[in-house]
N, C-alpha and C positions, 0 to 999 in steps of 0.2 A: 623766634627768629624769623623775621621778613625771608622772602622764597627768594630776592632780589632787589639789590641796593648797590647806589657806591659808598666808599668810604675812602677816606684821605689820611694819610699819615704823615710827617716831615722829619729830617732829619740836618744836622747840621756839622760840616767841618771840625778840627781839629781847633783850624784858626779862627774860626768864629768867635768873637769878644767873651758873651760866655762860657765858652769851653776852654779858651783861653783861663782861666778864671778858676774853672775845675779843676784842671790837670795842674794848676801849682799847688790848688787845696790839697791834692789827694799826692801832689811831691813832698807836701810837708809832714802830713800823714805818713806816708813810706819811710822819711825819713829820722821819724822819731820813734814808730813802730821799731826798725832798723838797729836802733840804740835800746830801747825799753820795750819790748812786748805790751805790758800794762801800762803805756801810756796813755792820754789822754787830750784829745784833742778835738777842737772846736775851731778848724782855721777856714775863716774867708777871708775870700780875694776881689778887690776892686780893681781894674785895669781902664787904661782911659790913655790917651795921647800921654804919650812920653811919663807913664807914671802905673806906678804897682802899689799896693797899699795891703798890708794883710792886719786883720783885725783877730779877734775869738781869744778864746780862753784854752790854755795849754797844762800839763803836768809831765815830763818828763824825767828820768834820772841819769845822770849825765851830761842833760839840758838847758832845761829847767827847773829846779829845783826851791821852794821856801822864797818864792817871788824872786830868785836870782836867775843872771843866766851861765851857765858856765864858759869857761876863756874860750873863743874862736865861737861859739855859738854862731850867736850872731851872723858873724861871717860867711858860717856854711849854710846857715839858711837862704840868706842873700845868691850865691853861688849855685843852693840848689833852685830858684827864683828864674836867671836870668838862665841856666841850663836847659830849663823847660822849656823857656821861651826860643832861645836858639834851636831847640829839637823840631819843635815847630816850624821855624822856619820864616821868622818877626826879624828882615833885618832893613826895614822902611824907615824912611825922614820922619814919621809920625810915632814910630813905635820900632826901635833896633833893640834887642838882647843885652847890647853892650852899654846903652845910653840913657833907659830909661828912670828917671829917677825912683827910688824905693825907698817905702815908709813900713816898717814892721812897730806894728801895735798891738804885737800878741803879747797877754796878761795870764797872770796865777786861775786856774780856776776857783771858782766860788766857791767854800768850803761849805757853804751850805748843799749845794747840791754835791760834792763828795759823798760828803757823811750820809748821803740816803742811797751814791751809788755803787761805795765802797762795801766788801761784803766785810763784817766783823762779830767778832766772839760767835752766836749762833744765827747771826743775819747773813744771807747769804747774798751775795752780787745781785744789787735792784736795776731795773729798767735807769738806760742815762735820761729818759725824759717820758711823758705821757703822750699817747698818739694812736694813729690806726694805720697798718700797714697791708700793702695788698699784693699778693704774686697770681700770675696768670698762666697759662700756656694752651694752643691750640694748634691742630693737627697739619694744618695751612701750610709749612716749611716746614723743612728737615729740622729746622734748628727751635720747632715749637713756637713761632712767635709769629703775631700776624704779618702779613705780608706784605703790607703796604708799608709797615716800621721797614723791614730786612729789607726789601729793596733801597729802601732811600737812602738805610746805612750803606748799603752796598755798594751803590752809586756814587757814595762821596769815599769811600774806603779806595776804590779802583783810582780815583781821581788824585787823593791823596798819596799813593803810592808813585803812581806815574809822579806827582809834580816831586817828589826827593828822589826817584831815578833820574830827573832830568828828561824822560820820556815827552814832557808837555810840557816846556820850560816857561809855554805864557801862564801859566797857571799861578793864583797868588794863595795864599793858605787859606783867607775868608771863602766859603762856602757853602751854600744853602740845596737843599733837596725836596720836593715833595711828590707824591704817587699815589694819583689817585686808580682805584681798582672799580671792576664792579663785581659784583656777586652773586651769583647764581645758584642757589641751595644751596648757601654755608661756602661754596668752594669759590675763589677767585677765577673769573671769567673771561675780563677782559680790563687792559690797560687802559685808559679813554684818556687820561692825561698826568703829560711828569714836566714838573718845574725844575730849571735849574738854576740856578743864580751864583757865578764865578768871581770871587774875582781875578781880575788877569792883569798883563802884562802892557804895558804905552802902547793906544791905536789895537790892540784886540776886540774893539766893538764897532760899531754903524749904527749911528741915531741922529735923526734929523740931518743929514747930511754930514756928518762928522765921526770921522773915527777912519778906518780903514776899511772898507767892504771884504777884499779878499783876506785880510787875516779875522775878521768875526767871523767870517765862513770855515777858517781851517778849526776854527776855537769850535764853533758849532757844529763841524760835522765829527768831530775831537766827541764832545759831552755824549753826541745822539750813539754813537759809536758804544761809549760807556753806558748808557741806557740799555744799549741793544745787547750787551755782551753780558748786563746782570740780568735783567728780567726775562723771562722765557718766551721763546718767539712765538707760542701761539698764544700770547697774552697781548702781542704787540699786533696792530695790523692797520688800515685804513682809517679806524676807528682813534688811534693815538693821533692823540695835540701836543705835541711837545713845545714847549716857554724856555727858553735857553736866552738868561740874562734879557728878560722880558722890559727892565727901567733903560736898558742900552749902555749906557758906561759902569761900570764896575772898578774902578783908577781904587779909590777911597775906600780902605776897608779896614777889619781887625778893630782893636780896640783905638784906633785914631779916629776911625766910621764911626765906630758907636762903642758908652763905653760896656764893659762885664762886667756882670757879678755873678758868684758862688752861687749855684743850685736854681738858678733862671731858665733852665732846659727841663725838667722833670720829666713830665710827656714824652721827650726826647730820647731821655735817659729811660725811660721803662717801657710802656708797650703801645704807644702811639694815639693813644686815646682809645683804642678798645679795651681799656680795662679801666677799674676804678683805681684811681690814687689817695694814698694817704693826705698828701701833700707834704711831709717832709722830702727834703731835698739828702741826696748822698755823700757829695763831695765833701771834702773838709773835717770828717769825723769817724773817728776812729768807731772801731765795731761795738763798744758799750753802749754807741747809739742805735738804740732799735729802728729808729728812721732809717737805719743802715742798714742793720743787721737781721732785725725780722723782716722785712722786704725782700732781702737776700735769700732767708729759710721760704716763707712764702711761696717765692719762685720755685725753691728746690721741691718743695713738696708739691707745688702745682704742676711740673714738672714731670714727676717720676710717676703722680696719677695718670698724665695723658699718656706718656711713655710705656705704661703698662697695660693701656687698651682699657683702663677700666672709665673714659671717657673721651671724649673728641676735644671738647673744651674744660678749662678748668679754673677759678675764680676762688682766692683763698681770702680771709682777712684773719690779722691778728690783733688786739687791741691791749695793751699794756699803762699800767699807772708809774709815774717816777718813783722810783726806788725800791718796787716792786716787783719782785721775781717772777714770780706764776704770772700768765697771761691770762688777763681777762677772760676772752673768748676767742675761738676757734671755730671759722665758720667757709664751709663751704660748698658754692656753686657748682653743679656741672652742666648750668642752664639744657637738660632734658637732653643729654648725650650722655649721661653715665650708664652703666651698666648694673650699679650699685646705689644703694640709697646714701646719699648724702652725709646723714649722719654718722653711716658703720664707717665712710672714708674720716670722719673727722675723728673718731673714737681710734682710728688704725693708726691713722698719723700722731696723734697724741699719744699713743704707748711705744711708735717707734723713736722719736726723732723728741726730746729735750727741749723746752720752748722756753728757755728760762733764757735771759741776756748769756749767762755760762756756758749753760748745754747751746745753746746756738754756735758761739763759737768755738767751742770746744769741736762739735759736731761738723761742722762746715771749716775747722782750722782757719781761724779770722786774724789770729793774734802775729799776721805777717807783712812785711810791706808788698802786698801784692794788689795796691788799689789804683795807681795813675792811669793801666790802661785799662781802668775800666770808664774812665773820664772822658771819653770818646769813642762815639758810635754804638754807642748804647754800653749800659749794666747787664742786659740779657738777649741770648740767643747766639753768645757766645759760645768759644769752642774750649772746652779746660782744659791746660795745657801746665803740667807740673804743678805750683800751688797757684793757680792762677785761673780763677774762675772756679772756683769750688760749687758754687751753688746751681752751676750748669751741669753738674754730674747726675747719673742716672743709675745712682747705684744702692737706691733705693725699690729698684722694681719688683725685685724675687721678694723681698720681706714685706712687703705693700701688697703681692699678690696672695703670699700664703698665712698670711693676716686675716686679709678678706676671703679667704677662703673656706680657714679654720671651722 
């Protein structure tokens, strides 16, 4: 580990095109979860001016069923479609909740990949696909997750909150974040620079002569406000550059700006670029996906290692074959902050915690519609809250410590 560096993280809105995008995937998800537990679902979402499109492969019962859909389906998926989008807060001449045309092009899954996902006679529930999944956590924030990801979420979380109180009424849902830190032995030293990019409300900007000077200043002193209220103030000082909607107009945004798709934030969604990703994406698939769901354990168990002191940082990978129960391999980093040897932590965590697609869910309780908010402002470093964020628990510590004790 360098003794001193910066490092940059970004984060983005709610209304940002593709979050936009996630949070209907993971509506559809909740909402078939909702009716079947053992559902199965594969949904993405395209969004773009005045249009929604959902594609992937489905199995539901009650649903979807033998490539049919049952009476009102349809409907309620639409319904749950254009609710998301109203939650959000999409109600523009280029993209309205109520207006936007919608194309649903979700299909039977492939019974070929069934038959290798489905568990039967003495085959037990395989991997929904082949991949490598990664969780992380370090000492940095309360909530284990670097700091440069948690502020940027924080930043647009304070931002987004205000603009559905009405608190910041020039506020438009599109939103972008970025923080950069510097580092000073391993710990966050100082701020040096936080981008903001809003979009707002007619004449909330000044560029080139245009816009309105005194409302970009109420907007700008509005964001640095929010800056200053997440990140801690001896992180801030002489030394911060603040970029608050740095192109100058921001009018054009959401999916009429540019369009989304499903699973295009990754990075986003997990730990900001200090950690290694798989590259599957989460949204849109129900927890047989290990893209989903070992990433999810990952976390937990990288998680409850740092939580337990037996290191500062912690870097997990899990690798899995389609239709394959047992995981490949289990392997883990505690880049020369453990306390313990590497290998007794990965020998600990494999005779606690079940790594099979079952035992994961089974273990972490997956089989619930508890995934839309996890579609914005990250997958982790969240706070669990009833069945909602399970993989953020730390109730793994006492049996992880007297494991490795043994």
């Amino acid at each position: 580990m360098r003794s001193q560096f910066l490092f940059t993280s970004e984060s983005v809105s709610e209304g940002h095109p593709d979050k936009v995008s996630d949070q209907i995937s993971d509506a559809i998800v909740d909402l078939f979860l909702s009716k079947d537990p053992e559902a199965r679902i594969a949904c993405e979402t395209l969004t773009t001016t005045d249009l929604v499109v959902l594609a992937g492969e489905i199995r539901c019962k009650g649903v979807f069923e033998n490539g049919e859909w049952a009476p009102g389906a349809q409907a309620e998926i639409e319904a749950t479609v254009r609710a998301t989008v109203k939650r959000i807060g999409y109600e523009q001449d280029g993209f309205h909740h109520a207006n936007f045309e919608f194309i649903n092009r979700l299909h039977a899954q492939s019974v070929h990949i069934a038959q290798g996902v489905d568990a039967a006679g003495n085959k037990d529930e395989g991997a929904g696909d082949q991949g490598i999944m990664f969780g992380y956590a370090t000492d940095e924030t309360d909530g284990l997750m670097p700091a440069t990801l948690y502020y940027s979420h924080k930043i647009l979380e304070e931002m987004t909150k205000d603009r559905h109180s009405g608190a910041a009424p020039f506020l438009e849902p599109d939103a972008k974040s970025q923080v950069t830190l510097e580092y000073i032995d391993e710990k966050p030293a100082r701020a040096t620079a936080v981008v903001v990019s809003t979009q707002h409300a007619d004449d909330y900007y000044y560029h080139g002569g245009e816009g309105d000077p005194a409302k970009y200043a109420v907007l700008r002193d509005y964001v640095v406000g929010v800056i200053r209220k997440v990140i801690p103030a001896e992180l801030l000082g002489d030394w911060t550059e603040y970029f608050i909607n740095p192109t100058g107009c921001f009018l054009i945004g959401g999916p009429d700006g540019d369009a989304g798709l499903t699973g295009r934030k990754i990075i986003v969604d997990t730990y900001g670029g200090a950690a290694p990703h798989g590259g599957g994406a989460f949204s849109g698939k129900d927890p047989t996906k290990v893209d989903r769901s070992a990433a999810y354990v990952s976390r937990y168990m990288a998680k409850n290692v740092v939580a337990a002191g037996i290191a500062r940082r912690c870097t997990i990978q899990l690798a899995y074959a389609i239709g394959v129960s047992k995981p490949l391999s289990l392997y883990v980093d505690t880049h020369g902050t453990g306390t313990v040897e590497a290998s007794a932590i990965e020998a600990a965590l494999a005779k606690l915690v079940d790594l099979t697609p079952r035992g994961i869910r089974t273990h972490l309780k997956l089989n619930k519609p508890i995934y839309q908010p996890s579609a914005s402002y990250g997958h982790f470093g969240r706070t669990p809250e009833g069945d909602f964020f399970p993989w953020e628990k730390t109730d793994l510590v006492d049996a992880l410590k007297a494991e490795l004790s043994a």
